[in-house]
C-alpha positions in Angstrom: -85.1 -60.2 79.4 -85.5 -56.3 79.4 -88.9 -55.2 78.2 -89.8 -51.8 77.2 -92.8 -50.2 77.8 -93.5 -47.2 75.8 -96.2 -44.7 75.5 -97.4 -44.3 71.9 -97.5 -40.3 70.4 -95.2 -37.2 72.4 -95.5 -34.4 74.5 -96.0 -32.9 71.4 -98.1 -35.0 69.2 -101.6 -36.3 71.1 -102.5 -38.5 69.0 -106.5 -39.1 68.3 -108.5 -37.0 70.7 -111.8 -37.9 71.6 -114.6 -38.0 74.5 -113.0 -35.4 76.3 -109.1 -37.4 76.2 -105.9 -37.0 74.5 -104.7 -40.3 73.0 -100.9 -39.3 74.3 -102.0 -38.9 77.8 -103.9 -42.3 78.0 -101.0 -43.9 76.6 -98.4 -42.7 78.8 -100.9 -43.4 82.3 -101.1 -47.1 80.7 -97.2 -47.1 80.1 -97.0 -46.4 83.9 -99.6 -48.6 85.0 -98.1 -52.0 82.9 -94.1 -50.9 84.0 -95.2 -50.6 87.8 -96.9 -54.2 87.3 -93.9 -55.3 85.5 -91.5 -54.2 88.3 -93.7 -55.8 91.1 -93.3 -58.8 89.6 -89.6 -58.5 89.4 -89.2 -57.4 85.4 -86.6 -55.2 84.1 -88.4 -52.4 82.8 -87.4 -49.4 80.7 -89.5 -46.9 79.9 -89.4 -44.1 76.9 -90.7 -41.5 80.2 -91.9 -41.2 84.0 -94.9 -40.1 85.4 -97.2 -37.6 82.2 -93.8 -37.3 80.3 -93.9 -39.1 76.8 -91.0 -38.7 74.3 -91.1 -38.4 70.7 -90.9 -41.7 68.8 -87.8 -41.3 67.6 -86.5 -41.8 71.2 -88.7 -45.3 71.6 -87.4 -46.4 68.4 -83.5 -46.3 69.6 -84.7 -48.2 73.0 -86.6 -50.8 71.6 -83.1 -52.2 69.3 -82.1 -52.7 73.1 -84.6 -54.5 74.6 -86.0 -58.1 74.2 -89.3 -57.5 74.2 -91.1 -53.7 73.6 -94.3 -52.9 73.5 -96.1 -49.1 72.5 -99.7 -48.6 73.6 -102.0 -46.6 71.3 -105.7 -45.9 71.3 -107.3 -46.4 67.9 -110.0 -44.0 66.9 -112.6 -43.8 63.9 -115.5 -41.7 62.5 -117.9 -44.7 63.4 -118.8 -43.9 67.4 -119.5 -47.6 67.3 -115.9 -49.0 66.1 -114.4 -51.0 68.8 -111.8 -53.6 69.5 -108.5 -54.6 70.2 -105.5 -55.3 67.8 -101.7 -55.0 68.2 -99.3 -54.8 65.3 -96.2 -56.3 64.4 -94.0 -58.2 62.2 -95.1 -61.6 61.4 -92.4 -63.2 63.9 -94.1 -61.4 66.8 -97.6 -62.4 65.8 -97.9 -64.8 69.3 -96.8 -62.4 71.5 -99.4 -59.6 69.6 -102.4 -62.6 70.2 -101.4 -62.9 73.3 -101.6 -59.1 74.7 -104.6 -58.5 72.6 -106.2 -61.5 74.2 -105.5 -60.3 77.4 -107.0 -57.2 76.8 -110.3 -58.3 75.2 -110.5 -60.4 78.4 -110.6 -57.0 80.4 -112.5 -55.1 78.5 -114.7 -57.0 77.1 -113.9 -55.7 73.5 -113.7 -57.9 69.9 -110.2 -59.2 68.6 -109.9 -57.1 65.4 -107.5 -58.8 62.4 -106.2 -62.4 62.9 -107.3 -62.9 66.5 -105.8 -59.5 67.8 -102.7 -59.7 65.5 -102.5 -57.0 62.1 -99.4 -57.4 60.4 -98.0 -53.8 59.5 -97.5 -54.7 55.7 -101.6 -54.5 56.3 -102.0 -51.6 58.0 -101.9 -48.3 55.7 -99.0 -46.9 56.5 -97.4 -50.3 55.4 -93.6 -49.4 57.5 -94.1 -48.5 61.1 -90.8 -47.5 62.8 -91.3 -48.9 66.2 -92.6 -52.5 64.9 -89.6 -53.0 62.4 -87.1 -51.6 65.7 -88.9 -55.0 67.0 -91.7 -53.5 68.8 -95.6 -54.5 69.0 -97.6 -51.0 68.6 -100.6 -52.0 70.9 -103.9 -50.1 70.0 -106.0 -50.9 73.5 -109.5 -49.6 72.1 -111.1 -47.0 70.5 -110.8 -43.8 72.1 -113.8 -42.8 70.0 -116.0 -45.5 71.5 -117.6 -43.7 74.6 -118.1 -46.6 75.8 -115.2 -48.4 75.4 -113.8 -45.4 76.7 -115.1 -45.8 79.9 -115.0 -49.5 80.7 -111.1 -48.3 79.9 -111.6 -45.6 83.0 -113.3 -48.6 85.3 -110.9 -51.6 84.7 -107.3 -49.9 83.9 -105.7 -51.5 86.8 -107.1 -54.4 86.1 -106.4 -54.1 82.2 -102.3 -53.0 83.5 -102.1 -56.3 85.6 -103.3 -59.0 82.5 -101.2 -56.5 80.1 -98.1 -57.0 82.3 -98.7 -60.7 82.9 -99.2 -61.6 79.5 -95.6 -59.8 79.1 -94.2 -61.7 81.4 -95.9 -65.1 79.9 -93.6 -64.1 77.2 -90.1 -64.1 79.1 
């Protein structure tokens, strides 16, 4: 199975920005870290960029109706310092494989399951339609780029955060 790994905002668009990081450039160093774990381990991996590139959305929407299994990673951010946790989005028929990343995560990071044990369904979430979960995709939000110190247990344990990521994806194959 072909798994895409895709890095959540653009060149253009950098998402939440906070603590001194753009949400966009976190997201595409995590895209690279999970595909290169992916690939080690065998996995046929796309990606929607290489190395700091990160393309629009409209470009990992066409490549996740390709795939069997695609995944966008996302920082969440909030007014509260304090807010923290993990949670990844999807349709209801994805909501194992959303548990299962989101547990892998708060394993890492040592971070809360937010919604039903990591998993938000998008007809919850406010925007209600999210174009990369109904191409098929899990929108992954990793923490809260908001949370200084979430932020930096991030910084410490992102390799370590990349390999239970990528072998929770592969869990899934």
């Amino acid at each position: 199975m072909k798994i895409l790994v895709s890095a959540g905002h653009s060149n253009v668009d950098p998402g939440a920005v906070a603590n001194g990081y753009r949400e966009a450039d976190i997201a595409a160093e995590f895209r690279n870290l999970v595909a290169h774990e992916l690939r080690q381990a065998g996995a046929d991996v796309l990606t929607d960029g290489e190395g700091s590139d990160n393309k629009p959305l409209a470009e990992a929407v066409k490549l996740a109706g390709g795939v069997g299994l695609a995944v966008e990673f996302h920082c969440n951010a909030a007014v509260n310092p304090q807010a923290r946790g993990v949670e990844s989005i999807s349709l209801p028929g994805k909501r194992d494989v959303s548990q299962r990343i989101s547990a892998a995560i708060a394993a890492v990071l040592g971070s809360p399951l937010r919604g039903e044990r990591g998993w938000i369904d998008q007809a919850a979430t406010p925007r209600q339609r999210l174009a990369f979960v109904n191409a098929g995709g899990v929108i992954v939000e990793l923490f809260f780029i908001s949370n200084q110190a979430e932020m930096g247990v991030y910084q410490a344990k992102k390799m370590d955060l990349a390999r239970a990521v990528a072998a929770a994806l592969l869990e899934v194959r």
